[in-house]
LUMKEMAR-269015 format. One record per residue (C-alpha): y, x, z. Coordinates in steps of 0.25 Angstrom, whole numbers, plus 5000, padded with zeros to 4 digits. Layout:
LUMKEMAR-269015
REC_Y_X_Z .
...
//
This chain:
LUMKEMAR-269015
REC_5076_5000_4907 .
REC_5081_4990_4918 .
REC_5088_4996_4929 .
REC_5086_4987_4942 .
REC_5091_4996_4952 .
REC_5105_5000_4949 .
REC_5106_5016_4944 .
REC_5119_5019_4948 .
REC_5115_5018_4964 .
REC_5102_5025_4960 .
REC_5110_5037_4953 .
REC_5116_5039_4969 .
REC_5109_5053_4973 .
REC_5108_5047_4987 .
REC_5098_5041_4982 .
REC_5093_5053_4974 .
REC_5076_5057_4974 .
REC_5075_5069_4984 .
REC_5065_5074_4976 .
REC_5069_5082_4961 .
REC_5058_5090_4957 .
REC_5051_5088_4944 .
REC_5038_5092_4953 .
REC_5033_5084_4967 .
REC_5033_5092_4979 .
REC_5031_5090_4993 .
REC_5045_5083_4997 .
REC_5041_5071_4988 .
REC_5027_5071_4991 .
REC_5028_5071_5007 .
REC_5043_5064_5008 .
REC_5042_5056_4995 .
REC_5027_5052_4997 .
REC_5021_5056_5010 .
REC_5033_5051_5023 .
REC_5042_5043_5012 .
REC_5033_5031_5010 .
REC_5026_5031_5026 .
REC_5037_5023_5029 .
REC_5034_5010_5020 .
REC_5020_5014_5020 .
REC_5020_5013_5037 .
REC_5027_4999_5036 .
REC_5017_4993_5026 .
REC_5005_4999_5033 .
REC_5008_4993_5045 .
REC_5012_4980_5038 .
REC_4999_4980_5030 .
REC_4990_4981_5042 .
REC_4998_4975_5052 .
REC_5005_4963_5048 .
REC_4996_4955_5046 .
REC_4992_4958_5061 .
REC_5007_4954_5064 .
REC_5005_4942_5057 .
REC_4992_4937_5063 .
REC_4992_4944_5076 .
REC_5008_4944_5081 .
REC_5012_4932_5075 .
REC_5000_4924_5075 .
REC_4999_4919_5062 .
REC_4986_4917_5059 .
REC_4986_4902_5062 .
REC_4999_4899_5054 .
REC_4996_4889_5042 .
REC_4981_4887_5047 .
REC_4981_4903_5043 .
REC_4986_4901_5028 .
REC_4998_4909_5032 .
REC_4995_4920_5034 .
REC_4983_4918_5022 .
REC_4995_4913_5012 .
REC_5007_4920_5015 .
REC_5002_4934_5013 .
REC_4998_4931_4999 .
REC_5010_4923_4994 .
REC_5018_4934_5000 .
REC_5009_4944_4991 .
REC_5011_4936_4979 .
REC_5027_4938_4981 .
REC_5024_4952_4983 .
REC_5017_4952_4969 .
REC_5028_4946_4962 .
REC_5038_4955_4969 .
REC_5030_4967_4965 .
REC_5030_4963_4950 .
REC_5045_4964_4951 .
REC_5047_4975_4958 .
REC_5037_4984_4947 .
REC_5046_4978_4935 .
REC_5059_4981_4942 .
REC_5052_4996_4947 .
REC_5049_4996_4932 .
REC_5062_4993_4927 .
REC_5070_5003_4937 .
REC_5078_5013_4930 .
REC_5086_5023_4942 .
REC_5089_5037_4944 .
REC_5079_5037_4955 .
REC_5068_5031_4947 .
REC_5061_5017_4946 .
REC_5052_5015_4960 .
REC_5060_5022_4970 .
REC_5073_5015_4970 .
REC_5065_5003_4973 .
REC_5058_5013_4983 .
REC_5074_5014_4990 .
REC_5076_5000_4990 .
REC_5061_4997_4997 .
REC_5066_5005_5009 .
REC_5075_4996_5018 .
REC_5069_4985_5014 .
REC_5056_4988_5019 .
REC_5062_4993_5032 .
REC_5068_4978_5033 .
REC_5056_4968_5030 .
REC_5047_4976_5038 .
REC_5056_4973_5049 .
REC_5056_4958_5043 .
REC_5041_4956_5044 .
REC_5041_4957_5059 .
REC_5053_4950_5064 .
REC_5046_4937_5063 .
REC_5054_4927_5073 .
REC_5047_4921_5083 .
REC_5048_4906_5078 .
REC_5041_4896_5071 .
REC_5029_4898_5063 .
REC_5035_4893_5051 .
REC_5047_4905_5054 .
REC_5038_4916_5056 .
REC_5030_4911_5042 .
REC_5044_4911_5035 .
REC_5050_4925_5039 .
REC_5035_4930_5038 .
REC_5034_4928_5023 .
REC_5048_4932_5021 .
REC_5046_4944_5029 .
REC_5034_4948_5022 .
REC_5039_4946_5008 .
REC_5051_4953_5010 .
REC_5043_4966_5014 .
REC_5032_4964_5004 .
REC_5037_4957_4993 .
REC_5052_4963_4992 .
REC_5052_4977_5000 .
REC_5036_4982_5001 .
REC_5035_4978_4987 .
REC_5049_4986_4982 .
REC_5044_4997_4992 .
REC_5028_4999_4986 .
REC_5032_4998_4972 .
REC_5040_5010_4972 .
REC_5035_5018_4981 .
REC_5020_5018_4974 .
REC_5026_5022_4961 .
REC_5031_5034_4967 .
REC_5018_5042_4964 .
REC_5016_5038_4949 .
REC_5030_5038_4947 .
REC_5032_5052_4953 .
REC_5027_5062_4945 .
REC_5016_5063_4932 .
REC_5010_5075_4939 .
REC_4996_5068_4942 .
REC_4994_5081_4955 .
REC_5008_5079_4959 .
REC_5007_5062_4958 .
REC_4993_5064_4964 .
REC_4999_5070_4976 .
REC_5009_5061_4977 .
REC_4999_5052_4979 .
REC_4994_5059_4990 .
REC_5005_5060_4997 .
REC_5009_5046_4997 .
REC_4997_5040_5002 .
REC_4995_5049_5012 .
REC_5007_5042_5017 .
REC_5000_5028_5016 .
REC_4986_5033_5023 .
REC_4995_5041_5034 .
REC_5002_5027_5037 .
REC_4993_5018_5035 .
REC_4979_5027_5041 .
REC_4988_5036_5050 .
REC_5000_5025_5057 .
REC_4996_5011_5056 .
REC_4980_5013_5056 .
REC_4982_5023_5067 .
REC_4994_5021_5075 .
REC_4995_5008_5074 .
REC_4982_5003_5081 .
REC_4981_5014_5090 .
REC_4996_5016_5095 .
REC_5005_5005_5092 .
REC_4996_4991_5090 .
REC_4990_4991_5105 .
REC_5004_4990_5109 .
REC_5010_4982_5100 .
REC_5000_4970_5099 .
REC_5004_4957_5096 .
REC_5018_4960_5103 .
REC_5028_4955_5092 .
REC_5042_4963_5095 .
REC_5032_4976_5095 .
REC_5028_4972_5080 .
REC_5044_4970_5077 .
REC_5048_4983_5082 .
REC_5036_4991_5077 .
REC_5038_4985_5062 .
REC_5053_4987_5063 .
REC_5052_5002_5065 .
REC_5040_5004_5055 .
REC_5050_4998_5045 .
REC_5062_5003_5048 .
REC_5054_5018_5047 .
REC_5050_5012_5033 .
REC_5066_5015_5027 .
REC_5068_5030_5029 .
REC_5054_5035_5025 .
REC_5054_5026_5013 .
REC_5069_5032_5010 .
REC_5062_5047_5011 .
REC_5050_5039_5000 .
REC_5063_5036_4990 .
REC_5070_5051_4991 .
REC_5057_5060_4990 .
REC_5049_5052_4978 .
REC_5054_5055_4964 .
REC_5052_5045_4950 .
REC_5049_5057_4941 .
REC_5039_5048_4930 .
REC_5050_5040_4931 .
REC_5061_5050_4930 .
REC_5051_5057_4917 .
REC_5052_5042_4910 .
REC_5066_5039_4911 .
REC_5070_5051_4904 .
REC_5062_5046_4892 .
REC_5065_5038_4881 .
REC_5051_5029_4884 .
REC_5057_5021_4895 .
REC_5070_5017_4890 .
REC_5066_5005_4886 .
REC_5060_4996_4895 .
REC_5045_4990_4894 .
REC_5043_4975_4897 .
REC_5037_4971_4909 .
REC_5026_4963_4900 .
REC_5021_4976_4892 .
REC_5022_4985_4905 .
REC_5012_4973_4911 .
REC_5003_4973_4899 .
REC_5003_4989_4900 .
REC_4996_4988_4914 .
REC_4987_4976_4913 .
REC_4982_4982_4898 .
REC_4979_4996_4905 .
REC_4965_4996_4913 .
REC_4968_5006_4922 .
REC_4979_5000_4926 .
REC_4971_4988_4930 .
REC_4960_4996_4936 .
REC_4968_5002_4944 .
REC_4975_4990_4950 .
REC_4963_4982_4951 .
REC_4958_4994_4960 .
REC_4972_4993_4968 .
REC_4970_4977_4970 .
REC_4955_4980_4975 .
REC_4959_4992_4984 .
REC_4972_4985_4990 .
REC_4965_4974_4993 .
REC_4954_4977_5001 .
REC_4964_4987_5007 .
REC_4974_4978_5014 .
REC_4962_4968_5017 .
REC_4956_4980_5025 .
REC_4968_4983_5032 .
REC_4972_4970_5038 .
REC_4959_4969_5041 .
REC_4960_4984_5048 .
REC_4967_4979_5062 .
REC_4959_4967_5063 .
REC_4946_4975_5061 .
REC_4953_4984_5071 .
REC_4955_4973_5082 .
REC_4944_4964_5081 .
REC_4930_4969_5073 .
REC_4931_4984_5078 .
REC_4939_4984_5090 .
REC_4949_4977_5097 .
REC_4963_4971_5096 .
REC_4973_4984_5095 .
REC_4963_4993_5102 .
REC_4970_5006_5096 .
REC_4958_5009_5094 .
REC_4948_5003_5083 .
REC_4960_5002_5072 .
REC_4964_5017_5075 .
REC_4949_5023_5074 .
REC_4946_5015_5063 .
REC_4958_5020_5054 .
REC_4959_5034_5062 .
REC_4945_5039_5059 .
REC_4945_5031_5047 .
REC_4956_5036_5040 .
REC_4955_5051_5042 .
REC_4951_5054_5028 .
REC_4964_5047_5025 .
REC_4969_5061_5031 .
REC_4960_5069_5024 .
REC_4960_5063_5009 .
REC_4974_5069_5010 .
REC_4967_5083_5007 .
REC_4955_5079_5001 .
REC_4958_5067_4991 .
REC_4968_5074_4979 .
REC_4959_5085_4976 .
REC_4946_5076_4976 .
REC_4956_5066_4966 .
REC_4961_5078_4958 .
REC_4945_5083_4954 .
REC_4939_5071_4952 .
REC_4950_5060_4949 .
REC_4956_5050_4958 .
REC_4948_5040_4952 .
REC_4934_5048_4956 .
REC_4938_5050_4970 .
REC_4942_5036_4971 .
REC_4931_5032_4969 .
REC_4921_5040_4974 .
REC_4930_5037_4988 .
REC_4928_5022_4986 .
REC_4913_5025_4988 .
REC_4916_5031_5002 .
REC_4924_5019_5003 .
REC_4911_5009_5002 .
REC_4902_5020_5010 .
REC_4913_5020_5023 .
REC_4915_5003_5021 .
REC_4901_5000_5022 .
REC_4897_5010_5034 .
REC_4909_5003_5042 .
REC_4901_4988_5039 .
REC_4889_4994_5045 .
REC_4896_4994_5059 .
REC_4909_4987_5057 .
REC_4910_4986_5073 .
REC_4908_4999_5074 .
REC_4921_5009_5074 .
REC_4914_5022_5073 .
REC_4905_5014_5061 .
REC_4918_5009_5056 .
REC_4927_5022_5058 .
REC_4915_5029_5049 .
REC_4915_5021_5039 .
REC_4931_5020_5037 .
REC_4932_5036_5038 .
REC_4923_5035_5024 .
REC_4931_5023_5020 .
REC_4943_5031_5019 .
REC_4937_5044_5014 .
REC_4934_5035_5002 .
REC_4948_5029_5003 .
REC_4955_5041_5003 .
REC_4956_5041_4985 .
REC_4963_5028_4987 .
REC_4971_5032_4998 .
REC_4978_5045_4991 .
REC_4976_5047_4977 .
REC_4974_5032_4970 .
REC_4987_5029_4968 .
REC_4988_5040_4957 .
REC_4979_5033_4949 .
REC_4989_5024_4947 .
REC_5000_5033_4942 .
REC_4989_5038_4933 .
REC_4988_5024_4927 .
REC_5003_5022_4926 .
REC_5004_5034_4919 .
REC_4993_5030_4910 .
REC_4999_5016_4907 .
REC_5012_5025_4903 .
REC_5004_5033_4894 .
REC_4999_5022_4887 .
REC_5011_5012_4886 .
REC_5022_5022_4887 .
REC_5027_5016_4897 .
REC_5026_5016_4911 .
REC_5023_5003_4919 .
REC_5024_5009_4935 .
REC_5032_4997_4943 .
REC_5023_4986_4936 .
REC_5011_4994_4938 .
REC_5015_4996_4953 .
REC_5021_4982_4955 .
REC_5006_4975_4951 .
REC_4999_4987_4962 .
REC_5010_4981_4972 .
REC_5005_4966_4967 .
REC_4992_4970_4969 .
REC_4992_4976_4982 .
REC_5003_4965_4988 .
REC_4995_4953_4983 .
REC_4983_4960_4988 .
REC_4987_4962_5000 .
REC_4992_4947_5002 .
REC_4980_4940_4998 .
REC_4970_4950_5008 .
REC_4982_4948_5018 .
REC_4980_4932_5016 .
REC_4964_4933_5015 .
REC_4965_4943_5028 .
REC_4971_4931_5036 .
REC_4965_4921_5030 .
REC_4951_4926_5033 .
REC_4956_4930_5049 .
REC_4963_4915_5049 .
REC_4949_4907_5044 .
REC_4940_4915_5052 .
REC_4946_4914_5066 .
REC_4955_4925_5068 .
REC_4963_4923_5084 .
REC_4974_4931_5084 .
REC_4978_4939_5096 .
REC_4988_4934_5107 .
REC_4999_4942_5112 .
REC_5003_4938_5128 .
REC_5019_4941_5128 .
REC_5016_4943_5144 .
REC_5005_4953_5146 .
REC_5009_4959_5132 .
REC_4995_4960_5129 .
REC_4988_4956_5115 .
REC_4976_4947_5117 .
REC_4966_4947_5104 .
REC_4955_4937_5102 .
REC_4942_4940_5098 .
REC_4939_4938_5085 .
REC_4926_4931_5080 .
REC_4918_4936_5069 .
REC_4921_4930_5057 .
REC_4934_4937_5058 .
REC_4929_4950_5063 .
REC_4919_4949_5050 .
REC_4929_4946_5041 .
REC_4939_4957_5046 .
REC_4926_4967_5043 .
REC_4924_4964_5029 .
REC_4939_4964_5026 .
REC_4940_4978_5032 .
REC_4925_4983_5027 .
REC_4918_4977_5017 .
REC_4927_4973_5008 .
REC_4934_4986_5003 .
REC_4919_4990_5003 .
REC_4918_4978_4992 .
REC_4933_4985_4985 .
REC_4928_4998_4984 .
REC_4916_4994_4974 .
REC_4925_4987_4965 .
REC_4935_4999_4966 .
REC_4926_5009_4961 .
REC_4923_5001_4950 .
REC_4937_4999_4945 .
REC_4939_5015_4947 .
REC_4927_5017_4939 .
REC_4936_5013_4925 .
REC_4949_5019_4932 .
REC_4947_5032_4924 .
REC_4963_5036_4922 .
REC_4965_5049_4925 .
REC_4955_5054_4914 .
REC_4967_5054_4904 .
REC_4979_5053_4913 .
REC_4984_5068_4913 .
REC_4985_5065_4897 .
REC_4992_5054_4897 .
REC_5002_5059_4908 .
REC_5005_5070_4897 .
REC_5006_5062_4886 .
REC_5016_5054_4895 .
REC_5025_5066_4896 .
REC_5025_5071_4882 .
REC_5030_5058_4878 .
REC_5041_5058_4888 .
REC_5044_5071_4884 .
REC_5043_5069_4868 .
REC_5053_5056_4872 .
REC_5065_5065_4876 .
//
């Protein structure tokens, strides 16, 4: 097997796991999955809801290239980031250290995102043609280099963790518990309530606020690395099956050739999408359908009352999954999903209306949210099964694609669709320190609506359709045993 990160400065015990149990126990689920990742996780929550908003609303880009650049660059940048990805999942795959395959990458990750998310924001104050320039290197640096090392490895840490399905169910848990605190809890929260009515359009406020985000982002992802543990990883590499290695074109005809495999990523395409359209929709919904420009009001209620089932899925959610199946539950919550979206379009101007309909929205959610992601590692274990070998860092580097070009071509449509339907971006008076917002007309106050309402409404059909034929986990636990008495009979 290839060895792209040097084994010698991995078989340093400085850089040893701090977990070395066979079993997972609480230090690596609270440490390793919980407090470890909020770091990353905080930086690209903010950066997924509000840089756009820095983009449009601080630096007034809106009207650069007749609006094509901001339509354009977010999509060429994503394709970048695709290709990146496919790089990154055939260097993951082909990692051989003491300290696994995806967390030495995981090490790596951590000063460079501190770095580039400092790097977005520092955008001189010169020329148009200037600001374009360290914009798109910015971006691409943080997405396409230091994001992209960052996400990889970090979501292999649950299927790569442990084949206990309770204990990797758990771990799922855990993790995105630490997503939904960050993203529900600190930015939909604290950030329009506390810190955006202050901050406004004011750009030396943006610069610092950034700078300690991602500078907070270093040590929490170092806990990440010390408190997660390989052991799928550890359980293949003392085998005679991975010794030699698989090529890259039987590892993509493994994936493309399994159904489930493409089930499950057309549902992650379909999900993400609609996903990051809603939430850069989110504050502009927020400031100009519901309420008003940084209230700390409309964008806090909406995502307060909203998102408290996010607190109670934590207790509710595993059990329902465990009795009658992830899929099941999935689905049965993509129903509430329909019901809560179309009770907000009865009264879209209306925040109780609206603040009803997203608390069912996110009842419905909540499968998503906590407990999908092991599905996955269900069907990386099933691709195992079948070929006899396993094909992780492909597998993830294609989700990454999927959820990075996504994200791009909404991002471009987003501000294509506020460019072409008149949107006038506020003004910020340097003197009074006051941010003056316009009133927008309602072709863009129509079309924020649908982006933040009706589609998902539209996503969630189609998604219960592609569950419908996602039936994994009827054989899993078998093929998860079959996979250990080979490894076990190859010793």
């Amino acid at each position: 097997m290839g060895k792209f990160i040097d084994n010698k400065f991995f078989n340093n015990k400085l850089l040893n796991s701090k977990v070395n149990t066979v079993e997972v126990f609480n230090k690596e689920r609270w440490l390793g999955y919980l407090i470890g990742p909020s770091g990353a996780l905080l930086l690209n929550a903010v950066l997924a809801i509000y840089l756009n908003v820095y983009y449009t609303d601080v630096l007034g880009l809106t009207k650069v290239w007749n609006g094509a650049f901001l339509a354009i660059f977010p999509v060429v940048s994503k394709i970048l980031d695709a290709i990146t990805n496919v790089i990154m999942g055939y260097l993951i795959d082909r990692t051989k250290t003491r300290q696994g395959k995806a967390r030495p990458w995981l090490l790596l990750s951590a000063p460079l995102l501190m770095i580039f998310g400092i790097l977005l924001f520092i955008v001189p104050d010169s020329s148009t043609n200037i600001q374009v320039i360290w914009i798109i290197l910015s971006y691409n640096l943080f997405y396409s280099f230091s994001y992209t090392i960052y996400n990889m490895s970090h979501n292999l840490m649950v299927p790569l963790s442990t084949r206990d399905v309770k204990a990797r169910g758990s771990l799922s848990v855990f993790n995105n518990i630490s997503t939904t605190m960050i993203s529900g809890i600190g930015v939909a929260l604290i950030f329009p309530m506390l810190i955006m009515p202050h901050i406004g359009v004011n750009k030396n406020s943006w610069i610092l606020l950034m700078s300690i985000i991602s500078i907070i982002a270093l040590p929490l992802t170092l806990l990440e690395y010390y408190f997660t543990k390989e052991r799928v990883t550890e359980e293949v590499l003392n085998t005679k099956i991975e010794e030699k290695q698989v090529a890259f074109v039987t590892q993509l005809k493994a994936i493309f050739t399994n159904k489930y495999w493409l089930l499950i990523m057309s549902f992650f395409l379909i999900q993400l999408s609609c996903q990051s359209l809603k939430n850069t929709a989110l504050v502009y919904y927020s400031n100009y359908v519901l309420g008003t420009y940084n209230d700390g009001i409309t964008q806090t209620f909406v995502s307060a009352i909203g998102g408290i089932p996010m607190g109670i899925g934590i207790y509710l959610v595993w059990p329902l999954a465990k009795k009658f199946g992830k899929r099941n539950v999935t689905m049965a919550g993509l129903v509430l999903y329909i019901l809560g979206g179309v009770i907000c379009l009865l009264s879209p101007k209306s925040l109780v209306v609206v603040i009803i309909g997203q608390f069912i929205k996110n009842m419905g959610g909540l499968p998503i949210a906590y407990i999908f992601t092991a599905l996955l590692a269900d069907v990386l274990d099933h691709i195992e099964w079948k070929n006899n070998f396993r094909c992780d860092g492909i597998s993830m580097s294609i989700y990454t694609i999927l959820s990075t070009v996504s994200v791009g071509f909404t991002l471009g449509i987003f501000n294509l669709v506020l460019s072409k339907t008149g949107y006038i971006a506020p003004i910020f008076h340097a003197t009074t320190n006051e941010t003056i917002a316009a009133v927008q007309n309602s072709s863009v106050q129509n079309a924020i609506t649908f982006l933040f309402l009706g589609l998902e409404i539209i996503s969630s059909i189609v998604l219960i359709g592609i569950l419908a034929f996602l039936n994994i986990e009827k054989n899993i636990e078998k093929e998860q045993k079959e996979i250990i008495a080979r490894h076990s009979s190859s010793n």
